[in-house]
N, C-alpha and C positions, 0 to 999 in steps of 0.2 A: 553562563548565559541564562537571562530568565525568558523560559517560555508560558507558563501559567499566569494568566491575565487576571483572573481574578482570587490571587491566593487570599485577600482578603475576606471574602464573602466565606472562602472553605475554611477560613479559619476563624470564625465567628461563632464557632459551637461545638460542644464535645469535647476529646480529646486532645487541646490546642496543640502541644507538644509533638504526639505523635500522629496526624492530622500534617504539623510540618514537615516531619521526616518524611513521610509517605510521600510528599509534594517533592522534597530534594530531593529521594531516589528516583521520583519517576524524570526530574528532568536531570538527571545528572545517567536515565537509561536514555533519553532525546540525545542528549551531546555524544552518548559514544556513537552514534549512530546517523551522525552529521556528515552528508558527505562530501559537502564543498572542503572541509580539512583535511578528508579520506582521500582525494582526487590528489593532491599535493603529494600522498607518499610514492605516487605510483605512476603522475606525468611530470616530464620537464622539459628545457628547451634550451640548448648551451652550442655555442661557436657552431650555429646551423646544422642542429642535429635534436631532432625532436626522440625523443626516451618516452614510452609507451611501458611502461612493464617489461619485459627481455624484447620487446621492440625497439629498432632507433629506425630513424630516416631522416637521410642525407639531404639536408631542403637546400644545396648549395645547386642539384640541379632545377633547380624552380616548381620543386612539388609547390602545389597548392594544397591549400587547408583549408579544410571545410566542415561546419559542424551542422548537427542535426539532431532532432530528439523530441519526445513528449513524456507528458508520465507528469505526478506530484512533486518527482525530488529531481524532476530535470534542473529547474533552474537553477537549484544549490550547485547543480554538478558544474553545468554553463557559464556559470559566474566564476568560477574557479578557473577555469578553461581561459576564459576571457583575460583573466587577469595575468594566468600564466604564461598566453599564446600573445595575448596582445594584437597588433599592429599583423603579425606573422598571418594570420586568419583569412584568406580569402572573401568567402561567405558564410552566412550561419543564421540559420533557423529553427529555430525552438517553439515547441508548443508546451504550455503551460494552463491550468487553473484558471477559471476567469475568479478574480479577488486576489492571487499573488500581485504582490507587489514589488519591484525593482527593476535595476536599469542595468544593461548591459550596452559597451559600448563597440564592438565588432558586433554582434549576434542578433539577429531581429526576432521579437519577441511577439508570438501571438498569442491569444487567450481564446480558448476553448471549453469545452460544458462537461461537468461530470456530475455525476453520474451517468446521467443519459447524452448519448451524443446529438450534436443539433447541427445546423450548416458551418458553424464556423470549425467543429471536428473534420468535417469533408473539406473543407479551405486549407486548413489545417495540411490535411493531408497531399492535397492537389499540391499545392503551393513548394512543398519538400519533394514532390515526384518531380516538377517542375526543373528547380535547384539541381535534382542531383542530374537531369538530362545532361550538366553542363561538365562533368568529373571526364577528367581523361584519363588514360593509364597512367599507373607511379605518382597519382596524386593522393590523397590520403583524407578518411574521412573518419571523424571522432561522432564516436554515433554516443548519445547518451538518452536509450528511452528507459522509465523505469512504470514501476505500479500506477495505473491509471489511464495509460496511454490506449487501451482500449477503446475508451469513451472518449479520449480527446483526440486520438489519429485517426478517422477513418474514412473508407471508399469501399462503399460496399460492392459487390459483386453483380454485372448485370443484371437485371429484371426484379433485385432488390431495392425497393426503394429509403430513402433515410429512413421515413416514418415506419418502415419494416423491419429497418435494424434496431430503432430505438424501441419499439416494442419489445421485439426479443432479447436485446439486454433487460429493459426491465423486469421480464418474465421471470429471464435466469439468475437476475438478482433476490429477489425473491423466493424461489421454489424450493431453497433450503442445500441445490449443490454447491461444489466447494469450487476453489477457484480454478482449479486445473480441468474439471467439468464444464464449468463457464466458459472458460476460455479455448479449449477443446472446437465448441460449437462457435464461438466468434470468429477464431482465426480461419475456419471452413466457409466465412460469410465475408471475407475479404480479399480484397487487391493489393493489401496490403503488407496485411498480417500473418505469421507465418516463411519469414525469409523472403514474401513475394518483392517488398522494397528494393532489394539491393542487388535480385539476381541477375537483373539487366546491368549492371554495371559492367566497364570495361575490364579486361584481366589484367593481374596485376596492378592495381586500386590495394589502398594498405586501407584497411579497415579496423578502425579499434572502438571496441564496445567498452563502455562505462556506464557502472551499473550499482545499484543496490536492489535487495530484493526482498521484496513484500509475500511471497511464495515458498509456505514448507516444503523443503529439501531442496529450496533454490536452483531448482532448473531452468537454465536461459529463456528455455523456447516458451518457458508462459513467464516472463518477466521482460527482457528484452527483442521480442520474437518477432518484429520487424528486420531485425539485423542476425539472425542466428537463422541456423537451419530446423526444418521440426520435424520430430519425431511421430508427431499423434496423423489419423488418419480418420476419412468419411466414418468408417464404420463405429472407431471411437466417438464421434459428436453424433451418432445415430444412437448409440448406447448411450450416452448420455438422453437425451427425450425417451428413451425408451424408460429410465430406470424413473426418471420424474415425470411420466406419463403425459409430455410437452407436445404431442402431435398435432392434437386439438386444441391447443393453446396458443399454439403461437404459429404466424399468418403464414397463408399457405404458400406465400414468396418463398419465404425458408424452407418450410417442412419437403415441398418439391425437388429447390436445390440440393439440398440434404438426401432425397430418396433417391437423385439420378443427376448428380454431377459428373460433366465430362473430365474426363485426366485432364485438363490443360488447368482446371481449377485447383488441383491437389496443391496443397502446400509442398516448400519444398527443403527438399533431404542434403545430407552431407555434399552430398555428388553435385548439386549445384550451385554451390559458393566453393567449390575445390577451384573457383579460378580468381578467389580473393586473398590476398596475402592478410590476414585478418587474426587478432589477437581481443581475446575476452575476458573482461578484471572486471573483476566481480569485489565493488569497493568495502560492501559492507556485508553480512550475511542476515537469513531474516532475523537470526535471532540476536540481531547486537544489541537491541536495548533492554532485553532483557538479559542480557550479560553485563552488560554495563549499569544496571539496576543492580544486581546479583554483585556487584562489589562494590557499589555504593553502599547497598545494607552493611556487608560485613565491615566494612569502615566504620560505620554509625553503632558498631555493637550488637548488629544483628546477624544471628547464623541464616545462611541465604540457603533454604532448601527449595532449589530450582528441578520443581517437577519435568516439565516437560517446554519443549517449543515445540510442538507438534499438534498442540490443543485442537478440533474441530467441531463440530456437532451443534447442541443447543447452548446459547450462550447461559442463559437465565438457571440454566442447571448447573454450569459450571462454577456458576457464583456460589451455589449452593454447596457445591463440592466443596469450595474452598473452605469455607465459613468452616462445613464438617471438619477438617483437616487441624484448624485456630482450635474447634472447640477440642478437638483429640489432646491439642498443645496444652491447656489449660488445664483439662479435667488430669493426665497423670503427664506431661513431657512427650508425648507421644505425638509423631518419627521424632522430634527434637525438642529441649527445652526452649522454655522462652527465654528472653528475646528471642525471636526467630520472624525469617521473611517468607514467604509463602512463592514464589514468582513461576509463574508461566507463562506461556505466549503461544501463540498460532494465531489459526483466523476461523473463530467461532462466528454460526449462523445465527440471522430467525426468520425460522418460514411463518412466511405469511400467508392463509386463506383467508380469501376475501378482503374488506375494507382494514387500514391500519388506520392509524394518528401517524406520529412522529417520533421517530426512535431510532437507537440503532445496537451495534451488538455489546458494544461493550459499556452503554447506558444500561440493557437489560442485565448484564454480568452483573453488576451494583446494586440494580434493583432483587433480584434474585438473592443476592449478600444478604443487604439489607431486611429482607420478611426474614429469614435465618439468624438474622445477628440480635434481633430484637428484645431491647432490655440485658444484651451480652457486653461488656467491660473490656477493657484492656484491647480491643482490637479493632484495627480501621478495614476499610476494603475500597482498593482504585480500581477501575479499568478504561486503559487507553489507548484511544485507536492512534497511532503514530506521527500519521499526517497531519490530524487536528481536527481530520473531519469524521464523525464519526456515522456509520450510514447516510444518510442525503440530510445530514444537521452540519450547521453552523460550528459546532462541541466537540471535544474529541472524544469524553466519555464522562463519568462520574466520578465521586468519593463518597464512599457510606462509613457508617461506624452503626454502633448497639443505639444510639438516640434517634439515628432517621426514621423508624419506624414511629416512634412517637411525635417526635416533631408534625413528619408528615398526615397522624390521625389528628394532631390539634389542628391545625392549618386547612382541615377537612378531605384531606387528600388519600385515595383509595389505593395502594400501592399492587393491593391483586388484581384490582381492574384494571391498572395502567398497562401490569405486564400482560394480563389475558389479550388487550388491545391492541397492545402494540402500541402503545401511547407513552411512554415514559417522560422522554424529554420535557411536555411539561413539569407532572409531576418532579423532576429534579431542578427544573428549576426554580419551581414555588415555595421547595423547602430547600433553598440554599446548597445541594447538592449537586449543581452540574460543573463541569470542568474544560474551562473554554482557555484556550490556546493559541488558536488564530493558525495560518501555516508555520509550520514548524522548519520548514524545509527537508522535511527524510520522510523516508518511505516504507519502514520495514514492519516487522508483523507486531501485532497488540502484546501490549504487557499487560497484564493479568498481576494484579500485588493484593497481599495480604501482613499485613505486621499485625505481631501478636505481643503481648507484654506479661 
């Protein structure tokens, strides 16, 4: 499957050759990590008996079926779902991306806002609380939320208004913590989020979670955590503003609920979905595309030395990192001769103070490459954010090599001012370096590539 829309343009300059390869590893790290294919190994549906993973149920006494879900890589999953369940489906409601595109034909599909959530994230949401009022016991519900569904499922908590949640996300999108920090303080800020969804449900409701996960060390409760039970608590999303000094930043709706919420708001723990018969498959892990990048190199003749999928912190450093690691490779073989691939993944930041441009992490990962590789040979640098979007852009990320830096000083282009600014996205796009995608359909964490020759 080709997902890079414009391999043309990236292949217009430099190292044509290896400029390609960088391109087919990174979409042949997209496909392992596709999970409408992923969804097929692990549901089915044969002489009225639906197969969940070591779940089955007996739809001979008239279970109903119901789906439900938000997130980036819902509708890869849903679509899957559809085709499998068919006709069998009761109801089904999915929340997606506004800009996806496709048709399901059981599953009614709504389109929501991300980054920041708007009314149709709160419709979004109403709409599924709505749906699920109607589940009886022994009916069965295929939940599929994945990465994003913060921004696109929400009902904020009384006396919070939208425009107070959408603040506070964008605060926490910016301030430089990581996702489990972010989402720590969201799911304290909802009706929803946090297992609040499903705890109403009837007992005995067959529950199955499908999922892929955009979240180092793939913990449900901050990837699927409308439908899973949660572990974090007030005093954790109080520590979080505490460590990124958010008190005064962000409106006093939150900072209130957060200093003096009553228990009835607590998210909630094992003990209250003990009355769901509920099973959670986990389709893809975060780090499948860079596992599946990591053998597409060594296919291509490249030794795959996959540092880490754990990466966090400053992206624009991390590109730097890398670049050092190529030039180790060159100057004596060192960790490994070349050919070699460089591959990491997580979910690297950038804090923002004060005004930015347009940019995101793994456009600064290249940019960062790129001032480092400058006038260097034999090596490219991608980074790609998974979904296709990379920060609140259009892109999923970039390709550099040793010529961007000069291209981009002919072209008049300032590559330290872009990253100081937080501006890059132009900047890659004027000299031919940005890397656009469109939805990919998956959701899991950034690959980080480096080939060296």
């Amino acid at each position: 499957m080709t997902y890079i829309k414009n391999r043309d343009v990236l292949l217009s300059a430099g190292d044509v050759d290896l400029r390609r390869m960088a391109l087919d590893i990174a979409e042949a790290g997209l496909a392992c990590a596709d999970p409408g294919s992923l969804v097929r190994n692990h549901l089915s549906i044969a002489n009225d008996r639906l197969h969940a993973g070591e779940m089955t149920c007996d739809l001979s006494r008239g279970q109903r079926i119901f789906v439900i879900g938000a997130g980036k890589a819902t509708f890869s999953i849903a679509k899957a779902i559809d085709e499998i369940i068919g006709e069998r489906i009761h109801k089904g409601l999915i929340t997606c991306k506004t800009g996806q595109q496709g048709a399901l034909d059981h599953i009614e599909l709504i389109l929501a806002d991300h980054p920041i959530p708007s009314e149709k994230s709160c419709l979004a949401a109403n709409r599924t609380i709505e749906l699920l009022k109607e589940v009886r016991p022994d009916d069965i519900i295929i939940s599929c939320f994945t990465g994003g569904s913060s921004a696109l499922f929400v009902s904020p908590i009384d006396g919070i208004s939208l425009e107070d949640k959408a603040k506070s996300n964008e605060i926490l999108l910016q301030c430089g913590a990581n996702i489990y920090e972010i989402n720590v303080v969201r799911k304290h800020l909802s009706l929803v989020k946090g297992g609040r969804l499903v705890r109403s449900l009837p007992a005995g409701v067959h529950l199955i979670n499908l999922t892929i996960s955009d979240v180092i060390g793939d913990h449900l409760g901050y990837i699927t955590d409308p439908s899973v039970p949660d572990t974090s608590t007030f005093s954790d999303a109080r520590a979080t503003l505490n460590k990124y000094d958010l008190w005064d930043r962000l409106p006093k709706s939150v900072t209130n609920h957060l200093l003096d919420a009553p228990e009835r708001h607590a998210t909630v723990k094992a003990d209250g979905l003990a009355h769901l018969d509920r099973i959670d498959i986990l389709l893809a892990k975060s780090d499948a595309a860079c596992k599946g990048a990591a053998k597409a190199a060594e296919h291509l003749g490249f030794m795959p030395l996959f540092l880490s999928s754990l990466f966090e912190g400053d992206s624009s450093a991390l590109g730097r990192h890398f670049v050092a690691i190529a030039k180790q490779v060159i100057a004596n073989g060192s960790p490994a001769p070349a050919p070699c691939a460089v591959i990491g993944g997580g979910e690297t930041t950038v804090t923002i103070n004060g005004r930015s441009g347009k940019g995101g992490p793994n456009q600064e990962f290249v940019v960062g490459a790129a001032l480092d590789l400058d006038g260097v040979n034999r090596v490219v640098a991608l980074g790609m954010d998974t979904d296709g979007t990379d920060g609140p852009t259009e892109f999923a990320g970039g390709m550099v090599d040793g010529q961007t830096a000069a291209i981009s000083r002919e072209a008049g282009i300032d590559l330290y001012r872009a990253l100081r600014t937080h501006n890059v996205t132009p900047a890659l796009q004027e000299s031919g370096h940005i890397l656009l995608t469109g939805d990919t359909g998956t959701n899991v964490n950034d690959l980080k590539l480096v080939l060296v020759v």
